[in-house]
C-alpha positions as CSV (number, residue, x, y, z in Angstrom):
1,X,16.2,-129.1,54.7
2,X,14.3,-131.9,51.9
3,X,17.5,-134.3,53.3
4,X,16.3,-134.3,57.5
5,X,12.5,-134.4,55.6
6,X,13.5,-137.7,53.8
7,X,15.5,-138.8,56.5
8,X,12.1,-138.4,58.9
9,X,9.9,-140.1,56.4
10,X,12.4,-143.2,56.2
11,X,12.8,-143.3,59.9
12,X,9.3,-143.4,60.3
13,X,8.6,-146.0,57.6
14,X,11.4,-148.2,59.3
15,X,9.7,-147.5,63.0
16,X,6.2,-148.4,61.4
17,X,8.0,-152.3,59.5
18,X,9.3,-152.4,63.6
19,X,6.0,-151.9,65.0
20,X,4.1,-154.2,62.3
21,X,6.7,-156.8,63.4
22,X,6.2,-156.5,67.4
23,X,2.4,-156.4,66.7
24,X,2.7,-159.5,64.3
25,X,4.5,-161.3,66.5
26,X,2.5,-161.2,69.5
C-alpha cells in the first residue's frame, strides 16, 4: 500500500542519516 511505500522511503532515509553518521565519524 502508498503507507509500507512511505514507511520504506523513511526507513531508508533514517538508515542513510545512520550510515552518514558511522562514516563521519570514522
Amino acid at each position: 500500500g502508498m503507507s509500507a511505500e512511505r514507511e520504506y522511503i523513511r526507513d531508508g532515509k533514517v538508515t542513510k542519516m545512520v550510515l552518514i553518521e558511522l562514516t563521519d565519524h570514522r
